[in-house]
KESE-151987 format. One record per residue (C-alpha): residue in one letter; x, y, z. Coordinates in pm, 1 decimal, always signed. Layout:
BEGIN
- A|X|Y|Z
...
end
This chain:
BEGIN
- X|-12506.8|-3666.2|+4176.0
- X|-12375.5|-3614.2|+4559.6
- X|-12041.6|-3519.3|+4606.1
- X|-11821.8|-3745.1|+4827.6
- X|-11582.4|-3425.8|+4935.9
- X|-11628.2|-3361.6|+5331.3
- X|-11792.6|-2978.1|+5338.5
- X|-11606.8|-2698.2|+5437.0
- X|-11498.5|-2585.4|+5808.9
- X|-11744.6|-2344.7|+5951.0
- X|-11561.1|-2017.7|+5972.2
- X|-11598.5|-1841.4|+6262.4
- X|-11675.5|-1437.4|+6258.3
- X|-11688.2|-1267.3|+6601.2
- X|-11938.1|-1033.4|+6710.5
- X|-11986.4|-746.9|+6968.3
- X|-12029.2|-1010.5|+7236.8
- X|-11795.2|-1269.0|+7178.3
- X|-11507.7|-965.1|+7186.8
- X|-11233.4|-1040.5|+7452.1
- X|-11266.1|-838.8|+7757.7
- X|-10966.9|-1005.6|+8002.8
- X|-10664.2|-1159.1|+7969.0
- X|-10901.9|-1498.6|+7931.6
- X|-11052.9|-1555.0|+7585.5
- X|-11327.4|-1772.4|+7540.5
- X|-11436.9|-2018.6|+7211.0
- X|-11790.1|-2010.5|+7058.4
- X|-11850.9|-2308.0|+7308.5
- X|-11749.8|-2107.2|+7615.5
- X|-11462.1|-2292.4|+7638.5
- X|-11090.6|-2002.1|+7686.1
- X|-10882.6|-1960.2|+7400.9
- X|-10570.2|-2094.6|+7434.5
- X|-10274.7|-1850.8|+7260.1
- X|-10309.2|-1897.1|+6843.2
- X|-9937.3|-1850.5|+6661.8
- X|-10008.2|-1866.6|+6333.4
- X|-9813.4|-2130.0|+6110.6
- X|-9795.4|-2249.0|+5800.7
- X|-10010.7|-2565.2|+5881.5
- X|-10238.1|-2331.9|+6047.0
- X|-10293.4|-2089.2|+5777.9
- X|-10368.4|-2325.3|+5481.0
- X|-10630.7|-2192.6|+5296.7
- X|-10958.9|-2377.1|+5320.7
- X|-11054.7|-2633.1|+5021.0
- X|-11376.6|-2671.4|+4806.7
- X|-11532.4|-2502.9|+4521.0
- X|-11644.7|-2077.7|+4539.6
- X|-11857.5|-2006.5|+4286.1
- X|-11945.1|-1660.2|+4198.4
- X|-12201.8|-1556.6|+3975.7
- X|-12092.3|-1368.0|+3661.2
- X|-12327.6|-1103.0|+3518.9
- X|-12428.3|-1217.9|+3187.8
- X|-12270.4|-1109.2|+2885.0
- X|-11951.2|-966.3|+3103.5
- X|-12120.9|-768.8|+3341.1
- X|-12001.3|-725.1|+3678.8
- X|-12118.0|-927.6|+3968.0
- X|-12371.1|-785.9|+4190.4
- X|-12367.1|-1122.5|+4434.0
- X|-12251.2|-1032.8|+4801.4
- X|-12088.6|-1277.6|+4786.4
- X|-11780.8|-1185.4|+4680.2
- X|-11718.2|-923.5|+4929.7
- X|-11794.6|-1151.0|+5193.4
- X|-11538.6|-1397.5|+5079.0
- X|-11241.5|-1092.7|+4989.4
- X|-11320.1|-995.3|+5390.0
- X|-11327.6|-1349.9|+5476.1
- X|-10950.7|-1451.6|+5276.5
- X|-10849.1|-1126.1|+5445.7
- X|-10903.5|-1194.4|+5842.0
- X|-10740.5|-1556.0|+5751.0
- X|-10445.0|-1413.7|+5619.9
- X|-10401.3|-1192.5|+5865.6
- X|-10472.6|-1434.7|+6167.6
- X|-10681.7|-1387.2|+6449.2
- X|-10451.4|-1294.0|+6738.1
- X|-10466.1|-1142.8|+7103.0
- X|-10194.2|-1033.8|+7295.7
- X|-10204.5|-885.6|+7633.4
- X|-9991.2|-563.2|+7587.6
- X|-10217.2|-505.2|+7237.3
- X|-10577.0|-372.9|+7257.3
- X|-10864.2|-584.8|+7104.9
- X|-10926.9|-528.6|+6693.7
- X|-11223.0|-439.4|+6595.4
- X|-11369.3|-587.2|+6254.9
- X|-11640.8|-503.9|+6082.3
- X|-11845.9|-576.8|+5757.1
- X|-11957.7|-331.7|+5511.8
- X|-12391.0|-301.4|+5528.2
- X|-12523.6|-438.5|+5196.6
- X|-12866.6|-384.3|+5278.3
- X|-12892.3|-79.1|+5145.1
- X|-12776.3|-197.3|+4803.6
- X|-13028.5|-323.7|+4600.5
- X|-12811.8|-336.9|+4243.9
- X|-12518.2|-278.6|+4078.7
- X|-12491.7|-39.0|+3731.4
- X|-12519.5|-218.8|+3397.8
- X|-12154.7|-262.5|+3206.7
- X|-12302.5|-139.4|+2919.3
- X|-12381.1|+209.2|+3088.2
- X|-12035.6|+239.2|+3217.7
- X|-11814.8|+459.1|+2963.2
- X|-11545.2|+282.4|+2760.9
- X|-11661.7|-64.0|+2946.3
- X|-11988.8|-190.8|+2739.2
- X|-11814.6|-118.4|+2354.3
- X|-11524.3|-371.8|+2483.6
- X|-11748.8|-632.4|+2661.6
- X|-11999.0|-679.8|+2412.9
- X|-12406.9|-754.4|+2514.0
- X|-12583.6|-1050.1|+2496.5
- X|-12874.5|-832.4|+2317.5
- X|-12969.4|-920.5|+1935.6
- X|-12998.2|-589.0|+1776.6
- X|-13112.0|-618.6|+1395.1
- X|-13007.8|-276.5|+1347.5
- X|-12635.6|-255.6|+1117.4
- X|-12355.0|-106.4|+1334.3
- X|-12191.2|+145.3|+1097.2
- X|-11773.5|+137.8|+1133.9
- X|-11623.6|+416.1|+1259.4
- X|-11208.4|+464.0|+1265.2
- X|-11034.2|+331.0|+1505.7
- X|-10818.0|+638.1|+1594.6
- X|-10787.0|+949.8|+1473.1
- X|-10389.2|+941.0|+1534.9
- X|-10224.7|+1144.4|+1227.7
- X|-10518.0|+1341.9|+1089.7
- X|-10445.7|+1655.3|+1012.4
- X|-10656.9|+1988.1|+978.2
- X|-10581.1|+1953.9|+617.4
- X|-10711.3|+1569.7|+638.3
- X|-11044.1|+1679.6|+797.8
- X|-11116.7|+1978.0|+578.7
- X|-11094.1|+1734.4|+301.8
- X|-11327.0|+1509.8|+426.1
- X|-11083.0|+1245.9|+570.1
- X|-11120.3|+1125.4|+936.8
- X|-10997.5|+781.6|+942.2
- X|-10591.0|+754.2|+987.6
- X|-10538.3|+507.3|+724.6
- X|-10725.6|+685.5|+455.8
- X|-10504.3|+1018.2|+562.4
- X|-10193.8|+778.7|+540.8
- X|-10281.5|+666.1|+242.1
- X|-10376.9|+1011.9|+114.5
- X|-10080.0|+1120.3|+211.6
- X|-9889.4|+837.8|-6.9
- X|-10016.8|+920.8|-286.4
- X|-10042.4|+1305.5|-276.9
- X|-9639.8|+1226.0|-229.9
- X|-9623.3|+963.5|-493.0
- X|-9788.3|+1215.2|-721.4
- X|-9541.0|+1486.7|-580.4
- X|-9207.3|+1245.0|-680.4
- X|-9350.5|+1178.1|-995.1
- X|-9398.3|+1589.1|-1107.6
- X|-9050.2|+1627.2|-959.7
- X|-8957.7|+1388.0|-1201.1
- X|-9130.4|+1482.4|-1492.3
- X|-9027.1|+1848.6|-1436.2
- X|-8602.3|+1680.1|-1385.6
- X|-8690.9|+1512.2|-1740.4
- X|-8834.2|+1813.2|-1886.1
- X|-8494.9|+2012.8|-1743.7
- X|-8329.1|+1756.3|-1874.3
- X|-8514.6|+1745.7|-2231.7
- X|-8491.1|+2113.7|-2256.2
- X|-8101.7|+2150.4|-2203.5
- X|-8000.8|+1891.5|-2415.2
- X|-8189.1|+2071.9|-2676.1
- X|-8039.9|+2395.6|-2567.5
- X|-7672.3|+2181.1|-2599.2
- X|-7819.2|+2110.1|-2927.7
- X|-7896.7|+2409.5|-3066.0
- X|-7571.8|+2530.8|-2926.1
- X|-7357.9|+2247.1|-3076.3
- X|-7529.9|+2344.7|-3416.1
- X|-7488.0|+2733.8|-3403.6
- X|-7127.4|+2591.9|-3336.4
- X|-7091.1|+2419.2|-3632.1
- X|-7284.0|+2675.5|-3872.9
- X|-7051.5|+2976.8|-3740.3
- X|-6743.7|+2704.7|-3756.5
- X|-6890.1|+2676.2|-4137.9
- X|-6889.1|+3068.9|-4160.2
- X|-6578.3|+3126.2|-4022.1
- X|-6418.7|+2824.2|-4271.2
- X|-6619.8|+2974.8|-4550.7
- X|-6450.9|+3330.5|-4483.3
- X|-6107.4|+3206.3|-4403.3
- X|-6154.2|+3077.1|-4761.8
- X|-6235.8|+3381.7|-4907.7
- X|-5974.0|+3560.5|-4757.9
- X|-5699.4|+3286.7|-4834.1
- X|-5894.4|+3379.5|-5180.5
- X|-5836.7|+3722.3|-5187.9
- X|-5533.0|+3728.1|-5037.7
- X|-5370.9|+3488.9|-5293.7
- X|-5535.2|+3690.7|-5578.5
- X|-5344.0|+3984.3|-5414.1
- X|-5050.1|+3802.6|-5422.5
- X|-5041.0|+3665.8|-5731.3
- X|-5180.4|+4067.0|-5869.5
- X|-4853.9|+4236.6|-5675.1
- X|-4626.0|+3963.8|-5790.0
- X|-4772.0|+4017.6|-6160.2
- X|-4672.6|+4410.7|-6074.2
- X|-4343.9|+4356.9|-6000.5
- X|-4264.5|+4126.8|-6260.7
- X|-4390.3|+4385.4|-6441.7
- X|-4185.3|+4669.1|-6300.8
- X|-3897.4|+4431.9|-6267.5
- X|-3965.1|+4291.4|-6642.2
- X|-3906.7|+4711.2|-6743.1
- X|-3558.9|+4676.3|-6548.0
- X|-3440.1|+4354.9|-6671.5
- X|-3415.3|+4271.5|-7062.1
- X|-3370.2|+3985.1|-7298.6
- X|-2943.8|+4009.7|-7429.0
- X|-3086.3|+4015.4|-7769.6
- X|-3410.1|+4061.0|-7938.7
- X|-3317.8|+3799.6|-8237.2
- X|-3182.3|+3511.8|-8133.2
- X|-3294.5|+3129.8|-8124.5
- X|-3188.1|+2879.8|-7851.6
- X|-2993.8|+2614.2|-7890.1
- X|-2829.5|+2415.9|-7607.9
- X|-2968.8|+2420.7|-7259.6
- X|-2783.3|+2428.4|-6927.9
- X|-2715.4|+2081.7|-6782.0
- X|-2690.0|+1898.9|-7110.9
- X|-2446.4|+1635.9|-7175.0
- X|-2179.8|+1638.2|-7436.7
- X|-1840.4|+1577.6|-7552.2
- X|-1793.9|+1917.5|-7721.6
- X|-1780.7|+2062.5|-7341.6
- X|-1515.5|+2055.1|-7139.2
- X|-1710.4|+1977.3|-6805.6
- X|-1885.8|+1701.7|-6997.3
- X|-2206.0|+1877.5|-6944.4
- X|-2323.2|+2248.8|-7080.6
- X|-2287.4|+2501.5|-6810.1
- X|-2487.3|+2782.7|-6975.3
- X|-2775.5|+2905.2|-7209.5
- X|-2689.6|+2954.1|-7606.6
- X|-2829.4|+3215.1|-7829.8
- X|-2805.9|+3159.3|-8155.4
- X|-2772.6|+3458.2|-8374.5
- X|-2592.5|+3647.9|-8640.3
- X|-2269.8|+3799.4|-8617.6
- X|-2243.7|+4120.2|-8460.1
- X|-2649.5|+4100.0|-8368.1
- X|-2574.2|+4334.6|-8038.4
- X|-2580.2|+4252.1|-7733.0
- X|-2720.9|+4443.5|-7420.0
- X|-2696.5|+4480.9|-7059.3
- X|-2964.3|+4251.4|-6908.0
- X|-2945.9|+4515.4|-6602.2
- X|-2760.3|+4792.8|-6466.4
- X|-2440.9|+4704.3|-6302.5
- X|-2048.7|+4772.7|-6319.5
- X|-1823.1|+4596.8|-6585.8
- X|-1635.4|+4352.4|-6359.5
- X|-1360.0|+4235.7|-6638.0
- X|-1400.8|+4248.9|-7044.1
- X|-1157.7|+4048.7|-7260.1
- X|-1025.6|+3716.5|-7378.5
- X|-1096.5|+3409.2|-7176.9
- X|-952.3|+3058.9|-7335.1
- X|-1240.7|+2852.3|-7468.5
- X|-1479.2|+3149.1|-7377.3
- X|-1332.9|+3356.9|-7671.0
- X|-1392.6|+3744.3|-7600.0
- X|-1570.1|+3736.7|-7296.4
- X|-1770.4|+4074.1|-7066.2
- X|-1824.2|+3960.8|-6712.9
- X|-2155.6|+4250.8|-6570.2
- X|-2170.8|+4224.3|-6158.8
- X|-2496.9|+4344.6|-6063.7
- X|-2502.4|+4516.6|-5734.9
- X|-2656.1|+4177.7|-5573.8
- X|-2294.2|+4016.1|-5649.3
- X|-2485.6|+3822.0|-5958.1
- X|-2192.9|+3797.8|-6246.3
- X|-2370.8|+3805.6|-6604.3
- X|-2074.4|+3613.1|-6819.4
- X|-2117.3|+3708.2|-7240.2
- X|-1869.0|+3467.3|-7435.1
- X|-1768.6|+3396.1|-7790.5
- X|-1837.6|+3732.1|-7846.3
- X|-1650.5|+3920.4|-8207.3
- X|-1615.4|+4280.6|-8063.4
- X|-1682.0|+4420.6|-7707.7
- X|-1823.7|+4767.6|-7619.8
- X|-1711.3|+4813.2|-7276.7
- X|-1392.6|+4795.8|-7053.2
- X|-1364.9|+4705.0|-6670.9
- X|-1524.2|+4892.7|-6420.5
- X|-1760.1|+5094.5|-6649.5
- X|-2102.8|+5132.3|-6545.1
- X|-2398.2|+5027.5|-6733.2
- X|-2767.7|+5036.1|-6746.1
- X|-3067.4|+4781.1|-6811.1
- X|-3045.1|+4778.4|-7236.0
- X|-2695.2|+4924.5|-7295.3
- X|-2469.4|+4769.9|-7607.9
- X|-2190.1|+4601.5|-7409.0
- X|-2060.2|+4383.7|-7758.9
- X|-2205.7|+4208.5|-8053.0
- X|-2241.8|+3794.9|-8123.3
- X|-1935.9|+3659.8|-8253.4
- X|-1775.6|+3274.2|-8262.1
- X|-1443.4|+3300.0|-8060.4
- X|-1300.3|+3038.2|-7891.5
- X|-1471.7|+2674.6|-7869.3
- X|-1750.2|+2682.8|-8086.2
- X|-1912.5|+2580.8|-8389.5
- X|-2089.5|+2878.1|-8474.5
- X|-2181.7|+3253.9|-8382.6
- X|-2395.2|+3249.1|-8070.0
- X|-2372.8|+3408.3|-7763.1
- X|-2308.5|+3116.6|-7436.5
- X|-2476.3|+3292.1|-7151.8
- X|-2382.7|+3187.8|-6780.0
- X|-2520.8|+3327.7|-6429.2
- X|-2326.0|+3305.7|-6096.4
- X|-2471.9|+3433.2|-5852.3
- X|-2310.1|+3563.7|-5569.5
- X|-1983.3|+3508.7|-5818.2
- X|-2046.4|+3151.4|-5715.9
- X|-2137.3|+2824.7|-5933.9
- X|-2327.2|+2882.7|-6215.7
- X|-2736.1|+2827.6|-6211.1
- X|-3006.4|+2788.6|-6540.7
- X|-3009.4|+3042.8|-6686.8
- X|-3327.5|+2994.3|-6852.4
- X|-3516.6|+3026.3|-6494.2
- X|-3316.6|+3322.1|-6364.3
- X|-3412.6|+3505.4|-6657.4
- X|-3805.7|+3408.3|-6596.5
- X|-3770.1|+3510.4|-6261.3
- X|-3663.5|+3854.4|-6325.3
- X|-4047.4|+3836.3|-6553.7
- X|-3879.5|+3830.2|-6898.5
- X|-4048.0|+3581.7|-7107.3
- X|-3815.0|+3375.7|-7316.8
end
């Protein structure tokens, strides 16, 4: 189908002999040139359609063409101008004669992998990395050339590497709470040891104890004797009664025979020997503690004040003088010359067994 655009303006391209030689140009027609300022009206480029052929399958054009055109846009742009105080410009076009073609795009390096060819090749195009960014020598001696298998490599090896670290921080872990363990239960065995010896000690030491308190008991029991070897007891201290002034006994009766004798329970000084009231004859023997011994109700008496006496000595014999209803002798400890204590427990703690 004809096209109903108007062709394009003939463009005119001087030569050698259509150069200006005088301060007269002349057109193609032989007509002068009248002065050209260029304008924006006068510069508009010219309309229609270029086409240039494209090398199939990307290649570069080998048409003239295009040159012809790029020299063409270029003296149009520029303007064709004289001017008398400027010398004439000389133009001139490259000689494509001599070129007869154009290299292929798919010899040029780097330019035929990117543009592809139009050639069918049945043979399979193996794939190669992309880059070999990242690779290390230690990549490539192990085989690995592409950068995402080295990346990934590399992911795991330190994947695998966190994970030992961890194992090995459990196993730390694992062993020292064992070694806490087995420290925790040494603890408690020695603990056990140590309780189990303090025991035998405490053991030992109250078996000493109880051993040296036997011995002095012992030695103290061949100091200190009974007041009479026959005797049987009768009233208590503490115990309640009419027959007693205090209303309550304040001593320890022997019951005995008259004149059964009567001895020093331990050596001391005769503090006072004679009649006391109710007490009938009575011997008071300080001790050199201050402990006052007091024998009452006695029929005779040995000793006078401030005679000295020793553990066993005869000081009087059991009588029934004063208040009482009977021969006995009413024993009474003071100590310190203070109120009077049982009897009955003073004597067991000196060791004498009554």
């Amino acid at each position: 189908m004809a096209s109903n655009r108007p062709a394009p303006e003939a463009l005119f391209v001087p030569n050698d002999e259509d150069r200006v030689t005088g301060p007269t140009a002349y057109g193609p027609a032989g007509g002068p040139w009248e002065e050209w300022n260029p304008t924006e009206e006068s510069i508009r480029p010219v309309r229609g359609r270029h086409r240039v052929a494209k090398q199939r399958g990307g290649g570069l054009a080998r048409s003239s063409t295009v040159l012809g055109v790029g020299v063409i846009a270029a003296v149009g742009a520029g303007g064709i101008a004289t001017a008398k105080e400027k010398p004439p410009v000389s133009i001139s076009l490259p000689d494509l004669s001599s070129v007869t073609s154009l290299p292929d795009a798919d010899s040029l390096p780097g330019v035929g992998s990117l543009l592809g060819s139009d050639k069918e090749s049945d043979t399979q195009v193996t794939a190669s990395p992309l880059t070999g960014a990242g690779v290390t020598v230690a990549d490539t001696e192990q085989g690995t050339t592409d950068a995402g298998e080295a990346l990934r490599a590399r992911i795991i090896q330190q994947a695998e590497h966190q994970q030992d670290q961890a194992d090995q921080s459990a196993a730390r872990a694992a062993e020292q709470a064992a070694a806490e363990q087995a420290v925790a239960e040494a603890a408690k065995v020695q603990e056990a040891a140590e309780k189990k010896l303090a025991e035998a000690e405490r053991k030992k030491a109250e078996e000493k104890r109880k051993k040296e308190e036997a011995e002095r008991l012992a030695k103290l029991a061949a100091s200190f004797s009974l007041p009479t070897t026959s005797y049987t007891l009768t009233s208590t201290y503490g115990q309640a009664g009419a027959m007693w002034s205090s209303g309550y006994h304040t001593g320890l009766d022997f019951a005995a025979p008259t004149g059964t004798p009567l001895k020093a329970i331990h050596s001391g000084t005769i503090k006072e020997a004679g009649w006391a009231g109710s007490y009938g004859y009575r011997t008071i023997l300080e001790l050199e503690d201050g402990t006052e011994l007091w024998y009452s109700h006695q029929s005779s008496m040995s000793v006078s004040a401030g005679q000295k006496v020793t553990t066993g000595d005869v000081i009087g014999r059991v009588g029934a003088t004063g208040n009482v209803t009977g021969p006995h002798l009413h024993l009474e400890i003071h100590p310190g010359g203070g109120d009077g204590v049982d009897p009955l427990s003073w004597l067991r703690g000196k060791g004498l067994n009554i």
